[in-house]
N, C-alpha and C positions, 0 to 999 in steps of 0.2 A: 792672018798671023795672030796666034795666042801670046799674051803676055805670060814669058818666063818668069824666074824667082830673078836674074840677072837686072833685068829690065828695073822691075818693081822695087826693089831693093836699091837702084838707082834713081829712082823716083822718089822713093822716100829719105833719101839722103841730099837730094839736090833740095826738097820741100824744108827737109831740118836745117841744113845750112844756111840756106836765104834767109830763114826767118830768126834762127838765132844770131846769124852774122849783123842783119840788116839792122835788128831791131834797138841792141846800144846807141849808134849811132841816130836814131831817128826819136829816141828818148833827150838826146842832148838837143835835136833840131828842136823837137817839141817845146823843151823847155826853154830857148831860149827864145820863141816867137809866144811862150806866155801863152801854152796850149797844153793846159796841165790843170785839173778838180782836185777839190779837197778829198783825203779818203776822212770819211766823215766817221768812220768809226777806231779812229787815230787819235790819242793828245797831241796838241803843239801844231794843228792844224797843217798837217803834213800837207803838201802837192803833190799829185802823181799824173805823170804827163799821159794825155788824151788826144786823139786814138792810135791803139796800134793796129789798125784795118789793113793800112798798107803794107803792112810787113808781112802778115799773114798774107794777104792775097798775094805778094811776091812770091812768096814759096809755097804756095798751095800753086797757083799757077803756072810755076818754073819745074814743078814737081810733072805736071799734067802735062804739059810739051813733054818732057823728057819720057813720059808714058808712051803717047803718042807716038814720036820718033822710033821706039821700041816695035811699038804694035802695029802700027797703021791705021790702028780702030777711030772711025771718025766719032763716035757716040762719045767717047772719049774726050777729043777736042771739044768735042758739042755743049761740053758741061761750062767750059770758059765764056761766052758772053753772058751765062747767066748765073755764074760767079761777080765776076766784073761789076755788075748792073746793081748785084745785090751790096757789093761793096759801095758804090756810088750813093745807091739811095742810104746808107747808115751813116755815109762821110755827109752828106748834107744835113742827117738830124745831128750829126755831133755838132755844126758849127750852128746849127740853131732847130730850137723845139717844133718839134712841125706835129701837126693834128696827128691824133690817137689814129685818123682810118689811111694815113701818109705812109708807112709802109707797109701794113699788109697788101692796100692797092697797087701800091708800085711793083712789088714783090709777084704779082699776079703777070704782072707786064713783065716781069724779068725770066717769066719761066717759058715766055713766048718761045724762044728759041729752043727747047728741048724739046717744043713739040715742032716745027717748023721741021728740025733736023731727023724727027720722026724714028733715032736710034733708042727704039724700046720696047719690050716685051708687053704685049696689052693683056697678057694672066696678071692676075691679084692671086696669090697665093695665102691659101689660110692653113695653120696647124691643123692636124687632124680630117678638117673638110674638104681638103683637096683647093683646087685651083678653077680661077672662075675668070672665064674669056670676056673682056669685055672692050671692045674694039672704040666706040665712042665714048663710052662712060670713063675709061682711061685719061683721054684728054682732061674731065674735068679733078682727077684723081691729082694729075703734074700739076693744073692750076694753082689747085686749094693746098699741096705739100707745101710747097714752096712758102706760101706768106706761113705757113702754120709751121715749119722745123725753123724755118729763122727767126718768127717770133717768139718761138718757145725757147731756142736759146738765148735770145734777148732778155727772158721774162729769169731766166734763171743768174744772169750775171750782174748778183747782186752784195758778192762782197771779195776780197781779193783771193782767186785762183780757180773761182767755185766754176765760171765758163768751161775755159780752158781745160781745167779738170777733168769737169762730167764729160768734157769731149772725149776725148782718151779713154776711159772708160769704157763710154756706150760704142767707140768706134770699135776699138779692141771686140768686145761683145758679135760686132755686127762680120767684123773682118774674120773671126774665128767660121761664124756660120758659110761666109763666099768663100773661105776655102773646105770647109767641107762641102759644098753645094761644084765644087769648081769652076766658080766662076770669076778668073782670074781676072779679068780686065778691072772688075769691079771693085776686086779684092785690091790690086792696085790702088784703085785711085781712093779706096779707104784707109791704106798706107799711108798715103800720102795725106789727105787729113790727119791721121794718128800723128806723125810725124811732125806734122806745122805746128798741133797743139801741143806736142810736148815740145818743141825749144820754145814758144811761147811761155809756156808754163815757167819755164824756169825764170819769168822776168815777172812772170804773174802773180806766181807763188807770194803768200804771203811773208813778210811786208812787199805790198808790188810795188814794183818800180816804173809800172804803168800798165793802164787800163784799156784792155780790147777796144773801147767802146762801140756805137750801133754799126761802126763799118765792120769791124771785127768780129763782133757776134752773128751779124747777118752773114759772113764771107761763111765761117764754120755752123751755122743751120744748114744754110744752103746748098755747101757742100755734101752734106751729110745728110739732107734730102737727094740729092741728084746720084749718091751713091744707092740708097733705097730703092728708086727708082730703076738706075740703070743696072741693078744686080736684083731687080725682083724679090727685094727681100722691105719690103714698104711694114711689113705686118711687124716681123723682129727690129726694123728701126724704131717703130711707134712703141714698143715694150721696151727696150731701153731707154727708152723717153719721160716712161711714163711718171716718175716726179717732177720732170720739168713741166710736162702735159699737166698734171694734176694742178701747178704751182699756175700754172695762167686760167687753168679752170675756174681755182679761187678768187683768181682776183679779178675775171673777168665777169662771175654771178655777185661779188661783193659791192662793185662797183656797177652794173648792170649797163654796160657799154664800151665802148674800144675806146679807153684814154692813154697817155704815154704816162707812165711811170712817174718821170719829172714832176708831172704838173698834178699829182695827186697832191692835197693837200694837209692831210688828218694821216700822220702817220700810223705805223699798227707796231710797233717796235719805238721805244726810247732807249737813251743810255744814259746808267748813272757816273758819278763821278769815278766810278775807276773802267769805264769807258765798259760795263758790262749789260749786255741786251736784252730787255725786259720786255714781255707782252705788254702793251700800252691799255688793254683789256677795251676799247675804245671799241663801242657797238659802231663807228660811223667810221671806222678804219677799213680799209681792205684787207679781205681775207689774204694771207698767203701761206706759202709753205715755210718762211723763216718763224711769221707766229705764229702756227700751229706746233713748232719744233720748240719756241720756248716757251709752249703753255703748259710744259712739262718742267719747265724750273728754268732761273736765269743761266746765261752762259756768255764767255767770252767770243771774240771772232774767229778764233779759231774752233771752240765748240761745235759752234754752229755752224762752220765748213766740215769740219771730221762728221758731224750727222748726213750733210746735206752730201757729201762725197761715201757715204757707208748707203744710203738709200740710193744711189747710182748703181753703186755696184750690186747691190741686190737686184735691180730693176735690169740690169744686165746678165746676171745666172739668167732670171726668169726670162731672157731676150735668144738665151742660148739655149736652154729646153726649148723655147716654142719655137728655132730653129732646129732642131732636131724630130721636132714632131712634124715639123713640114715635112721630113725625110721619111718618114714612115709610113 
């Protein structure tokens, strides 16, 4: 049984509701168990409660049963334990900083079950080249996705809305291409992504009223890998990506090693007193994509989200041609 527009449309409504319904109330839990960071780019040393992983993963995976239930497609359900796993390992680094090589290896072990469950096309589909069978070499393709879409949108959730955002975005991007390819199931459950991050969003949005953190960013890579995957479209995910891809490229040859963010200590960005963000111009800083954005002049946080969200959606046209060339 093929997933309808009924189904799906009820997938993505059960995913928007949980996660916009759940998520006030787990902002007042947050805050009153003192589970809440400074947004450091705020006067008055504002708090914004940390993580909303569970709320997303409620409704991405209340989205995905209800998929399910529709379809019968197991590849489908097959995405939920390594969802789950990837929310786990981000909910542990939010309550404490674990080594730089702590989730991409975990993240390696969370993808175990998409291949166990073995619900996936082993073509690599390329623009213009055609498509390229590769029965073993796939396995190691789901391995390496997996730590590489969640930590890139870890590496991008660096100021309020800019995650959440780009999700939306590159999902949209990705969800146009499975419905022209018809590949509905998949199309689905990038619905239902779409759908978790935008009621997220709306608590994200700046000024946020609280922070994805590593549970929440990791639940939306992952997802959003597992969609690449299970709708053979890995090539046009990786091109809507591609500023988040660029953004940990930098900072992973600037720093020339897998470290957490946190525990950098040479910033590459300061702010002056009316809280506006400067290249630090500091050779011994990490490269990233927020200083390369202001080594073209200072800007406030919202500047720098309107660039960082205008370079998504470019990265997404360029994600919808090179879906469209795979059709030709």
């Amino acid at each position: 049984m093929t997933a309808d527009f009924l189904t799906i449309i009820v997938g993505g409504c059960i995913s928007f509701g949980i996660v916009y319904g759940i998520t006030p109330p787990l902002i007042s839990i947050l805050n009153k168990k003192n589970m809440h960071v400074p947004d450091v780019n705020k006067k008055d040393n504002i708090m914004v409660a940390r993580p909303g992983g569970p709320a997303i993963l409620a409704g991405i995976v209340g989205g995905i049963i209800a998929l399910y239930l529709g379809t019968g497609q197991l590849a489908v359900l097959a995405t939920v334990p390594t969802i789950v796993m990837a929310c786990i390992i981000g909910y542990v680094d939010d309550l404490k900083v674990m080594p730089g090589w702590f989730k991409p290896a975990l993240l390696v072990v969370a993808a175990i079950p998409l291949v166990l469950f073995g619900q996936y096309s082993t073509d690599l589909e390329f623009p213009l080249f055609g498509t390229v069978n590769i029965p073993i070499l796939y396995i190691g393709v789901i391995l390496v996705m997996m730590p590489i879409m969640g930590n890139t949108v870890n590496s991008i959730d660096v100021m309020n809305g800019v995650a959440s955002g780009y999700m939306i975005i590159a999902g949209v991007a990705v969800a146009i291409i499975l419905a022209l390819l018809g590949r509905w199931e998949a199309f689905g459950l990038c619905i239902i992504l779409v759908a978790a991050s935008l009621a997220f969003y709306k608590y994200h949005r700046m000024p946020s009223r609280i922070f994805p953190g590593d549970s929440g960013v990791l639940v939306l890579g992952v997802t959003y890998g597992c969609v690449a995957i299970y709708g053979g479209v890995e090539v046009v995910a990786a091109v809507a990506l591609l500023p988040a891809i660029a953004n940990s490229f930098f900072f992973l040859y600037s720093v020339r090693r897998i470290v957490e963010h946190r525990q950098i200590k040479r910033s590459p960005v300061y702010r002056d007193d009316d809280m506006i963000l400067h290249d630090t111009g500091d050779p011994q800083a990490p490269i990233t994509l927020v200083r390369l954005i202001l080594r073209q002049g200072p800007l406030s946080e919202g500047g720098v989200v309107r660039q960082i969200l205008k370079l998504s959606v470019f990265a997404a046209i360029l994600a919808i041609i090179s879906g469209i060339m795979m059709m030709i």
